[in-house]
Wavefront OBJ file of the C-alpha trace (Angstrom):
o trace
v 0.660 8.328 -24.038
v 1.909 9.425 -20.209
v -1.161 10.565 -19.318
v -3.298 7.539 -20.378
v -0.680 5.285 -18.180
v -1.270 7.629 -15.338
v -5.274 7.487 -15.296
v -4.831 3.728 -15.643
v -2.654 3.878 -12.214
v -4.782 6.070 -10.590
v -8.004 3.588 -11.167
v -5.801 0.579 -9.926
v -5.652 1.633 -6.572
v -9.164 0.806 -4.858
v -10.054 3.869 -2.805
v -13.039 3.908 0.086
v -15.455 5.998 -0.212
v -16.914 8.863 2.309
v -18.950 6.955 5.095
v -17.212 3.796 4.832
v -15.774 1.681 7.150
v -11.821 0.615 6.708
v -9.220 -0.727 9.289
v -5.892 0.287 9.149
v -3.268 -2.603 8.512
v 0.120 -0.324 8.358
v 1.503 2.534 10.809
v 0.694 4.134 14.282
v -3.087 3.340 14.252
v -2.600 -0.010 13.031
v -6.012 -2.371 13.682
v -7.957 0.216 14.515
v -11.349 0.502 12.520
v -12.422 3.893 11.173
v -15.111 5.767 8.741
v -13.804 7.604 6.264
v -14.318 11.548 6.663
v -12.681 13.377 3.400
v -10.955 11.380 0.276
v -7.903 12.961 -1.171
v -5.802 11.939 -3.998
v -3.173 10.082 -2.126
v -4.818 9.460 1.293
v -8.459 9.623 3.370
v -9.300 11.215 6.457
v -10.832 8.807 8.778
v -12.315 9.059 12.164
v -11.426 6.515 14.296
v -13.130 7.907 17.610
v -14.131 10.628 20.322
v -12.145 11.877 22.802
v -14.024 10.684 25.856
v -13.119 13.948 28.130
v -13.937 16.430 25.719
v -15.853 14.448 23.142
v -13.409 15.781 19.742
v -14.134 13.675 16.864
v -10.025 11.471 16.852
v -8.585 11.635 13.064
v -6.115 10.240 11.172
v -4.672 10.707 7.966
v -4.267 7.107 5.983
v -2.501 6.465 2.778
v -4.636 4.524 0.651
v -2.095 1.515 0.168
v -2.041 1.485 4.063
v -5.863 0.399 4.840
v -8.380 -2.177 3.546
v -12.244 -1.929 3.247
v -14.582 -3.566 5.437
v -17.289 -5.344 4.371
l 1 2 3 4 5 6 7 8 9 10 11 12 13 14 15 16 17 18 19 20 21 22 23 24 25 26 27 28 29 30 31 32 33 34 35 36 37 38 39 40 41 42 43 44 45 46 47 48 49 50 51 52 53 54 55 56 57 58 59 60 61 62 63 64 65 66 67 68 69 70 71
């Protein structure tokens, strides 16, 4: 009986998938617009630009109640 209320949880959330685009609405990078690297159970991986001195890809980790998808 748990485990069917957890799946039903999990499936609530809407999660991005890889190669998206998202913008961040909560924390540090808020507003910022990013695609989405890696998706992990709780959070994605997004890049949200290059470093413009050594050209690095710039990550950030993103809880998934803490971004929106963009259309």
């Amino acid at each position: 009986m748990e485990e069917e209320n957890v799946e039903v949880k999990k499936k609530a959330i809407k999660q991005a998938d890889v190669g998206e685009t998202i913008q961040v609405v909560k924390g540090e990078q808020k507003g910022k617009k990013g695609t989405v690297l890696t998706v992990r159970e709780n959070s994605v991986i997004v890049k949200i630009g290059t470093h413009p001195v050594t050209g690095e890809p710039i990550k950030t980790v993103v809880n998934h109640k803490n971004y929106k998808k963009q259309k």
